[in-house]
TIRO-2110 file (N, C-alpha, C; in Angstrom, 1 decimal):
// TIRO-2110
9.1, -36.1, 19.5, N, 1, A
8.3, -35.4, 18.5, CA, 1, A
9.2, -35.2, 17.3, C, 1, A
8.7, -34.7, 16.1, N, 2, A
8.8, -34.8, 15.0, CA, 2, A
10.1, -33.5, 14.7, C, 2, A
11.2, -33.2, 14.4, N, 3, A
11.7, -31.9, 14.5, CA, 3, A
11.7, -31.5, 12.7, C, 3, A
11.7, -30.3, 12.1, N, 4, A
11.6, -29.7, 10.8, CA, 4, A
12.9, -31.0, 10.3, C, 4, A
14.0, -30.9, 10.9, N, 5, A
15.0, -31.5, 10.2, CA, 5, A
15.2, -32.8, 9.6, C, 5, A
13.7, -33.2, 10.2, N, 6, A
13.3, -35.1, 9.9, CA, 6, A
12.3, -34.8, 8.6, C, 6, A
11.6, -33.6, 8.4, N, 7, A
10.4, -33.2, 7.6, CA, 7, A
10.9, -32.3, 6.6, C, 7, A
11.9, -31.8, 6.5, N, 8, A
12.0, -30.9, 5.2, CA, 8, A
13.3, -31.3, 4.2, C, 8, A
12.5, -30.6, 3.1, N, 9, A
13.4, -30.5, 1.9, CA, 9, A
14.7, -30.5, 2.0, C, 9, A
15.8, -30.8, 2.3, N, 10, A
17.3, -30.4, 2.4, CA, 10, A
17.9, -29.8, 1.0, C, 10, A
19.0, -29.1, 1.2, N, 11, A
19.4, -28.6, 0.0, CA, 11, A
19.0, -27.3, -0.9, C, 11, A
18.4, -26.8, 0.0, N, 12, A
17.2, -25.6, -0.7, CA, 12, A
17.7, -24.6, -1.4, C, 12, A
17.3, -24.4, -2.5, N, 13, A
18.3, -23.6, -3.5, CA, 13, A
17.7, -22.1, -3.2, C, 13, A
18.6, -21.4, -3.2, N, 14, A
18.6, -19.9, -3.0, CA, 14, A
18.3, -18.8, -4.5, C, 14, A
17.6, -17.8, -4.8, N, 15, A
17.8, -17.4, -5.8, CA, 15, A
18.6, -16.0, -4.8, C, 15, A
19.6, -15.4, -5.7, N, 16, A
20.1, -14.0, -5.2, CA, 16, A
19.3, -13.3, -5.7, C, 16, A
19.3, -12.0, -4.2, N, 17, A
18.8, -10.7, -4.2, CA, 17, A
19.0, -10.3, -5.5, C, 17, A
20.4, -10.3, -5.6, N, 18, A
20.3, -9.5, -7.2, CA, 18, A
20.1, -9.9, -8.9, C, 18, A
19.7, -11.6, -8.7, N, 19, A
19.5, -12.4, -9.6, CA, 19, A
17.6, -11.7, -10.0, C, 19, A
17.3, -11.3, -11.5, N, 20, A
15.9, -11.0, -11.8, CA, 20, A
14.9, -12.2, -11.4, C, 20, A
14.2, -11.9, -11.4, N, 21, A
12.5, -12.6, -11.4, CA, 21, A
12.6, -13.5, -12.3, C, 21, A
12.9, -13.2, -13.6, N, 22, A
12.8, -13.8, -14.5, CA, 22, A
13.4, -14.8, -14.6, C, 22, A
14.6, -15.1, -13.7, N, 23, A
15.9, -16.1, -13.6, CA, 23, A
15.2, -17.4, -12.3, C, 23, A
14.5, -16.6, -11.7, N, 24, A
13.9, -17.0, -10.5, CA, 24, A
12.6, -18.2, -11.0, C, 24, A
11.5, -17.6, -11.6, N, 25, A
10.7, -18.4, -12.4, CA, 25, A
11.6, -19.3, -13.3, C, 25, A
12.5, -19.4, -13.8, N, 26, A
13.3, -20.4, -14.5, CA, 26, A
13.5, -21.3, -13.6, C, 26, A
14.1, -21.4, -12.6, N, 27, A
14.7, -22.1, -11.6, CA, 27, A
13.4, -22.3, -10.7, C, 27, A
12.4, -22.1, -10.5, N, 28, A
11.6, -22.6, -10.1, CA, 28, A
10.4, -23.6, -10.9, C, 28, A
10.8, -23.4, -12.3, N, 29, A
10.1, -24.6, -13.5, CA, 29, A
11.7, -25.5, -12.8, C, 29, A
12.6, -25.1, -13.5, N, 30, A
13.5, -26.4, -13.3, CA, 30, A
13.3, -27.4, -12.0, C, 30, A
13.2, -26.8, -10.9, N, 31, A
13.3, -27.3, -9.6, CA, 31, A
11.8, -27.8, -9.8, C, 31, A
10.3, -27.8, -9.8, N, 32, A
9.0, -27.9, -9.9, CA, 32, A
8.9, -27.3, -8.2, C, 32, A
9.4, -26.4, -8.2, N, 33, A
8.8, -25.5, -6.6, CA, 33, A
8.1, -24.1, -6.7, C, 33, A
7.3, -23.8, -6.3, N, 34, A
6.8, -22.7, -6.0, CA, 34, A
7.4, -21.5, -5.4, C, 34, A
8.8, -21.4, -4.8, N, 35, A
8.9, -20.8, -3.8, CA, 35, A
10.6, -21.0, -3.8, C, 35, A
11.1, -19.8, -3.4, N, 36, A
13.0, -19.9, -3.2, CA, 36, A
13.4, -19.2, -2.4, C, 36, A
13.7, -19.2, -1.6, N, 37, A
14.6, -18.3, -0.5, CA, 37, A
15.4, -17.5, -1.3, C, 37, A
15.5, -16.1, -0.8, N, 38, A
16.3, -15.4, -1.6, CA, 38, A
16.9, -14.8, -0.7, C, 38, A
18.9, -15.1, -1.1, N, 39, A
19.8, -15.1, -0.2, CA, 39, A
20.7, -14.1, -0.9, C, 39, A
21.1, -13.2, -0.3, N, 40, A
22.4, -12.1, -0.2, CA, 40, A
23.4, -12.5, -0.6, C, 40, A
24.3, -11.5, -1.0, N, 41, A
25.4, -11.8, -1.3, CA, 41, A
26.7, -11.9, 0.1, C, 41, A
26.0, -12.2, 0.9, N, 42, A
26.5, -11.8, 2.5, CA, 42, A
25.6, -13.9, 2.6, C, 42, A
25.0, -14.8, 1.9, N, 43, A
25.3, -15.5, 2.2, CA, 43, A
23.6, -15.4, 3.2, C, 43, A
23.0, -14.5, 3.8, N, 44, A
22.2, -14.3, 4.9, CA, 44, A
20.4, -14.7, 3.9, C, 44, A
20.3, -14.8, 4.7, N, 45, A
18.6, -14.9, 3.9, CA, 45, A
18.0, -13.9, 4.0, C, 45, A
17.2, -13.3, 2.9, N, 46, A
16.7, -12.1, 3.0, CA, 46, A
14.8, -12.4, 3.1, C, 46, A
14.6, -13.5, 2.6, N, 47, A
13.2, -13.4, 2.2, CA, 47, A
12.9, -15.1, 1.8, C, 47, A
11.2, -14.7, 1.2, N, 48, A
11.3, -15.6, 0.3, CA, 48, A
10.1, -15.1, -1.0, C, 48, A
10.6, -15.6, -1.9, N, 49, A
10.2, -15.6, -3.2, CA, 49, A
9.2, -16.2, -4.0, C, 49, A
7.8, -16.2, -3.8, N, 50, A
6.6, -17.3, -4.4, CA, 50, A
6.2, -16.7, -5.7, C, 50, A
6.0, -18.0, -6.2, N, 51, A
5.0, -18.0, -7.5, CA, 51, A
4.4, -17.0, -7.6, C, 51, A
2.9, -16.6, -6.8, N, 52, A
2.4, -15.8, -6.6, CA, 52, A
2.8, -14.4, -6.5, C, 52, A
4.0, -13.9, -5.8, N, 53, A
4.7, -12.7, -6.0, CA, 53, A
4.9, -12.2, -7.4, C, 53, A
5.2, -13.5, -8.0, N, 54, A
5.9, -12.9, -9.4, CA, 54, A
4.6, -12.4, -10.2, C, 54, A
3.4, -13.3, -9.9, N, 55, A
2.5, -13.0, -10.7, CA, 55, A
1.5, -11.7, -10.2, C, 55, A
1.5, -11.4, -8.6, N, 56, A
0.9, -10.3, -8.3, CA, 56, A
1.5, -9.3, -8.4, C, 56, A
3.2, -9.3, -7.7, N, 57, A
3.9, -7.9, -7.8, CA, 57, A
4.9, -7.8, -8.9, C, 57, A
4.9, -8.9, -9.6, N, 58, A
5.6, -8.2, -11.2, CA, 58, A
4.3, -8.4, -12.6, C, 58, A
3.8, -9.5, -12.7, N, 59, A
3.6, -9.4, -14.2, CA, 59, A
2.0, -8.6, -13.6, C, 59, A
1.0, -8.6, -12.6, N, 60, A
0.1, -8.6, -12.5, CA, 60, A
0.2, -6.6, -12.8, C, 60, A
1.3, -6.5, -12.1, N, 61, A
1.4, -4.4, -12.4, CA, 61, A
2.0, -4.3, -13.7, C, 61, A
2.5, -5.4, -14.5, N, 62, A
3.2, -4.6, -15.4, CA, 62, A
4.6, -4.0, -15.4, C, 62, A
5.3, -5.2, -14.4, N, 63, A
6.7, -4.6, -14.5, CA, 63, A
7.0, -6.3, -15.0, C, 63, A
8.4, -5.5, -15.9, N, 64, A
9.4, -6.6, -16.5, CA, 64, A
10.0, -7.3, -15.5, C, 64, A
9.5, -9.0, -15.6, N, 65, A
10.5, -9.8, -14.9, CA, 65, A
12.0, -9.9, -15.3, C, 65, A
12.6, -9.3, -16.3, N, 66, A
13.5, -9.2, -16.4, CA, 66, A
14.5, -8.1, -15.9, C, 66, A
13.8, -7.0, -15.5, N, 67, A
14.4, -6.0, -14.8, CA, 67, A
14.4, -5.8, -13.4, C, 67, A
13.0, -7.2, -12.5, N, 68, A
13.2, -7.2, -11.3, CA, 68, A
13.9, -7.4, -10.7, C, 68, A
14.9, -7.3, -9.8, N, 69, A
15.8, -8.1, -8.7, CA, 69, A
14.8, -8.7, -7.8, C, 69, A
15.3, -10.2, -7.8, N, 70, A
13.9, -11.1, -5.8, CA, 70, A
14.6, -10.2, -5.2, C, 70, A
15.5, -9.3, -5.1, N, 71, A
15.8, -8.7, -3.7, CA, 71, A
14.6, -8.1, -3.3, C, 71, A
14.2, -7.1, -3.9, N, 72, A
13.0, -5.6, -4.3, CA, 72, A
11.9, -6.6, -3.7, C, 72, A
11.7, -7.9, -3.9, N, 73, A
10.0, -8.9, -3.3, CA, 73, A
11.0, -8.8, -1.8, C, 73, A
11.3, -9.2, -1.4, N, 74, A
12.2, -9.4, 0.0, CA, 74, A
11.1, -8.6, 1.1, C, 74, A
10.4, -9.1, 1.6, N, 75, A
9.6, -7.8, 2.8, CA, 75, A
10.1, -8.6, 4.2, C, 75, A
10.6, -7.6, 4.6, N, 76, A
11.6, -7.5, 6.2, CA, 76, A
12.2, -8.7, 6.6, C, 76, A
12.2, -9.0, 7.9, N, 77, A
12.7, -10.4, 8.0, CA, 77, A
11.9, -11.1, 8.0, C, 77, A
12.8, -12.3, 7.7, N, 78, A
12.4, -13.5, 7.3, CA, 78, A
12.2, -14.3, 8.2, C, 78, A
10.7, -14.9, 7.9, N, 79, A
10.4, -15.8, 9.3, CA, 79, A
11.0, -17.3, 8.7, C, 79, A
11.5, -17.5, 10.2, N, 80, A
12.4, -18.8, 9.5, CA, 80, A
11.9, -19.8, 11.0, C, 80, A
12.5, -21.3, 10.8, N, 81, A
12.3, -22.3, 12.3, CA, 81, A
13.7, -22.6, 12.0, C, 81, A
13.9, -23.2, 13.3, N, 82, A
15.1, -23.7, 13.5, CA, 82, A
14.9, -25.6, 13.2, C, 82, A
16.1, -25.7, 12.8, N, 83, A
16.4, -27.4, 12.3, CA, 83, A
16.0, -28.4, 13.6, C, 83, A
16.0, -27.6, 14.5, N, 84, A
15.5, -28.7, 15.9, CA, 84, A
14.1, -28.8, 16.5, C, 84, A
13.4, -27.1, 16.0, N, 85, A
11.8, -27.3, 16.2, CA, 85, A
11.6, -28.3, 15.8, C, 85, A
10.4, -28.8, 17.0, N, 86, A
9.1, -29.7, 16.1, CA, 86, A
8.1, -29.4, 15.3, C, 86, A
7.4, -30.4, 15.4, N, 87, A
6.2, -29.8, 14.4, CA, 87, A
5.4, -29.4, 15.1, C, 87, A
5.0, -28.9, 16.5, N, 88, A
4.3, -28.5, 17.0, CA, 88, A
4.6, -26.6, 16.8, C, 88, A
6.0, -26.5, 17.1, N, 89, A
6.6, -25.3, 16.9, CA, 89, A
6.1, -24.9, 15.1, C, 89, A
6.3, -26.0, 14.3, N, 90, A
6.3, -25.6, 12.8, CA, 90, A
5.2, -25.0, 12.4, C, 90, A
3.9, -25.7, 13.3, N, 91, A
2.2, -25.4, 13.5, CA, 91, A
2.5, -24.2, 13.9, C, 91, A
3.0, -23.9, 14.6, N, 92, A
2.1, -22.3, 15.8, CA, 92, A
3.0, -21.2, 14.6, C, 92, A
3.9, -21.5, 14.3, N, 93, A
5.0, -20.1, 13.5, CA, 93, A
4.2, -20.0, 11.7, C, 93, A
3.6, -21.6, 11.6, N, 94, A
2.9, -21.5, 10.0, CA, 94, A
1.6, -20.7, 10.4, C, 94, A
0.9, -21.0, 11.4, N, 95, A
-0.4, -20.3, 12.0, CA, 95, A
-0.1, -19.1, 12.1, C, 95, A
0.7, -18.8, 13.0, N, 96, A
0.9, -17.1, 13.4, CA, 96, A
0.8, -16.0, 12.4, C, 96, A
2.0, -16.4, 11.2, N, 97, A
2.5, -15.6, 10.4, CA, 97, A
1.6, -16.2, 9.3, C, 97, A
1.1, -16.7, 9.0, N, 98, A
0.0, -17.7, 7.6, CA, 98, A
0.6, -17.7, 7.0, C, 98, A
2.2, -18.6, 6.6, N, 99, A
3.0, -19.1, 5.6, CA, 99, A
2.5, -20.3, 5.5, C, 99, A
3.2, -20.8, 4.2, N, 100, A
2.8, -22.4, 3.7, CA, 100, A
4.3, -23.0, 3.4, C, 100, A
5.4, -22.2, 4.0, N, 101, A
6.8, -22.8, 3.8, CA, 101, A
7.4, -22.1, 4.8, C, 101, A
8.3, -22.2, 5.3, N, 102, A
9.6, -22.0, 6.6, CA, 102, A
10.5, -22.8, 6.0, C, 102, A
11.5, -21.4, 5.8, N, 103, A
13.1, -22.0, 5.6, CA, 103, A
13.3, -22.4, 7.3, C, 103, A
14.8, -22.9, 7.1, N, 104, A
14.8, -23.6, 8.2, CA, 104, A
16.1, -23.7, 8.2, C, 104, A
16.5, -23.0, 9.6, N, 105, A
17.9, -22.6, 9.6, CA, 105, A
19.0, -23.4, 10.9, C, 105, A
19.9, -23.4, 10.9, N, 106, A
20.9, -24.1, 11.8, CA, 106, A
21.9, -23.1, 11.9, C, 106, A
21.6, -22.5, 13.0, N, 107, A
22.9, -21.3, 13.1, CA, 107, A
22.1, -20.1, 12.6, C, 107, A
22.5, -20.0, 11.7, N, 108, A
22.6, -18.7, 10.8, CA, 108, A
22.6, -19.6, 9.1, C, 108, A
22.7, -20.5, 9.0, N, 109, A
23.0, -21.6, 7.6, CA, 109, A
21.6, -22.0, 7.5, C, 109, A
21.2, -21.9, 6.1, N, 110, A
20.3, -22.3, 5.6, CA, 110, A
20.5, -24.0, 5.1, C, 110, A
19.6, -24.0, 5.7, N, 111, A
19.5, -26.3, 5.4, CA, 111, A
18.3, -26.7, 5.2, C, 111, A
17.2, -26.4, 4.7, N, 112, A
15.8, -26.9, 3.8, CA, 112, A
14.9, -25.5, 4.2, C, 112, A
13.9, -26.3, 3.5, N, 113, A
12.3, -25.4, 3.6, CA, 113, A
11.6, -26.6, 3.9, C, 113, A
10.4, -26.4, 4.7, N, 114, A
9.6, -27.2, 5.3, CA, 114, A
8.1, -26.8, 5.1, C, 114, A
7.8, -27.5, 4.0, N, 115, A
6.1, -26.7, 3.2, CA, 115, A
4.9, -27.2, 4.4, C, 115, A
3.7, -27.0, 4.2, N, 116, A
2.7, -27.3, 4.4, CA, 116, A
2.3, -28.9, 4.6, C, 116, A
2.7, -29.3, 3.3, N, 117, A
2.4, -30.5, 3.4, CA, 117, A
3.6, -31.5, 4.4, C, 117, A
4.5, -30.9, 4.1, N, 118, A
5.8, -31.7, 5.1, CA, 118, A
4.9, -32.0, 6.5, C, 118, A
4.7, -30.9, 6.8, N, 119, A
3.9, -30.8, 7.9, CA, 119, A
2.6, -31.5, 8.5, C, 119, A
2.0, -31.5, 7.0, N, 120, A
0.2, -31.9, 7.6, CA, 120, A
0.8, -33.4, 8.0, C, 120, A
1.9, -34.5, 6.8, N, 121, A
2.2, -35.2, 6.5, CA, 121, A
2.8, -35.7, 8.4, C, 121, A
3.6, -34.9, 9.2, N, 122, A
3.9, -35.4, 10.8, CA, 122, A
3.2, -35.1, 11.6, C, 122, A
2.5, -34.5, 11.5, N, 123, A
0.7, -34.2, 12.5, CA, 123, A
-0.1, -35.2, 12.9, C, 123, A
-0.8, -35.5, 13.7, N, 124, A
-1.7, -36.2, 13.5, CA, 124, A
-3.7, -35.4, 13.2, C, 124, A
-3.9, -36.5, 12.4, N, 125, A
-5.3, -35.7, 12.0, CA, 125, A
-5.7, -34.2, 12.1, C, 125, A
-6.2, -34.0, 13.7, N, 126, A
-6.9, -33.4, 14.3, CA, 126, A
-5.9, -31.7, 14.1, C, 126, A
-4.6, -32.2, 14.1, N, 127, A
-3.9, -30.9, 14.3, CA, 127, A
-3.8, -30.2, 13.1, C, 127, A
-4.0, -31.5, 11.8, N, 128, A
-3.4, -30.8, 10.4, CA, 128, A
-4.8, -29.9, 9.9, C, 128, A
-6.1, -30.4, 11.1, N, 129, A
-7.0, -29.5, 10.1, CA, 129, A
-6.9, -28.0, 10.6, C, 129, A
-6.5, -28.3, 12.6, N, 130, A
-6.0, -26.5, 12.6, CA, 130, A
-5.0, -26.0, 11.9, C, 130, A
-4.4, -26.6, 11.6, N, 131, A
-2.8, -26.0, 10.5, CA, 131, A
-4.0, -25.1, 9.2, C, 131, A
-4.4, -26.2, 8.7, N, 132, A
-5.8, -25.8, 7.2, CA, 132, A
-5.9, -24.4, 7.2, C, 132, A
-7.0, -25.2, 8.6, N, 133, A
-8.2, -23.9, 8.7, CA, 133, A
-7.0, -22.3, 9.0, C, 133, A
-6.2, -22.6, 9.7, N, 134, A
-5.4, -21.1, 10.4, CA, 134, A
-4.8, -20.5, 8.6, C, 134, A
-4.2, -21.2, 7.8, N, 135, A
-3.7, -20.9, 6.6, CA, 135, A
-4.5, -20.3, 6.1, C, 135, A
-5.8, -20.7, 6.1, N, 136, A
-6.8, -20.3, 4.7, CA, 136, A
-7.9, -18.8, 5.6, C, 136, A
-8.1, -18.5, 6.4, N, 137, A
-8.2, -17.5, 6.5, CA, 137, A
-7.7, -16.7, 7.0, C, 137, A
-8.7, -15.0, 7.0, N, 138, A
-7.3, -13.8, 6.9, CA, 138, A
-7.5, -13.3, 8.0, C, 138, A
END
C-alpha cells in the first residue's frame, strides 16, 4: 500500500507562531499553497494555518494581519499522520477530523503535508469518492 511518504509534498515550510498573518499570506502567494504548518520556536508543530483562516478569523472580523501572530490561529493539537501511514490510514484521519491536508511527521520532525488531492490521486476510484463525500459534509 501506498504510505503518505510516497504521496506528499516534502520540504514543507513552516510559518512561526510568532511570525504575523500578514508574513504568512506572503509566503503562501510565494509558495502557491493554501496552507503552512505553523511551527514554534521549540521547533514542535503547533497547528496549521489556511487561507481561509486568514480570511474568516482575521480580515473577515476586522483584525490587522499585521498585528496577528499564526500562533493565536493555532487550535490545540495538531492532527498530524505518520511518514509510514498508508493511504488507507490518510482516508480514515482526513474523514474523521474533515481536513484537506495532514502534516506528516517522522518522529517528532516535520517532513511534508499530504493534501486531498495527494490522496484521491493513490486511491482507487471508489475510495476517493468516500474521501469527497466525508470532506464536504458537516
Amino acid at each position: 500500500m501506498t504510505t503518505a511518504r510516497e504521496i506528499m509534498t516534502a520540504d514543507a515550510t513552516c510559518i512561526g507562531a510568532n511570525e504575523t498573518v500578514l508574513e504568512a499570506a506572503k509566503k503562501m502567494t510565494e509558495l502557491g499553497v493554501g496552507a503552512l504548518p505553523i511551527c514554534g520556536t521549540d521547533e514542535k508543530l503547533k497547528g496549521m494555518l489556511t487561507d481561509r483562516d486568514i480570511v474568516v478569523k482575521v480580515l473577515g472580523v476586522g483584525r490587522d494581519p499585521a498585528q496577528v501572530k499564526a500562533g493565536e490561529l493555532a487550535q490545540g493539537e495538531a492532527i498530524t499522520i505518520s511518514a509510514d501511514d498508508d493511504a488507507e490510514e490518510i482516508l480514515a484521519t482526513m474523514s474523521r477530523y474533515k481536513v484537506r491536508r495532514l502534516p506528516v511527521i517522522d518522529g517528532h520532525t516535520l517532513v511534508g503535508i499530504v493534501a486531498q488531492a495527494d490522496v484521491a490521486r493513490a486511491l482507487p476510484d471508489p475510495k476517493v469518492g468516500v474521501l469527497l463525500q466525508a470532506l464536504s459534509t458537516d
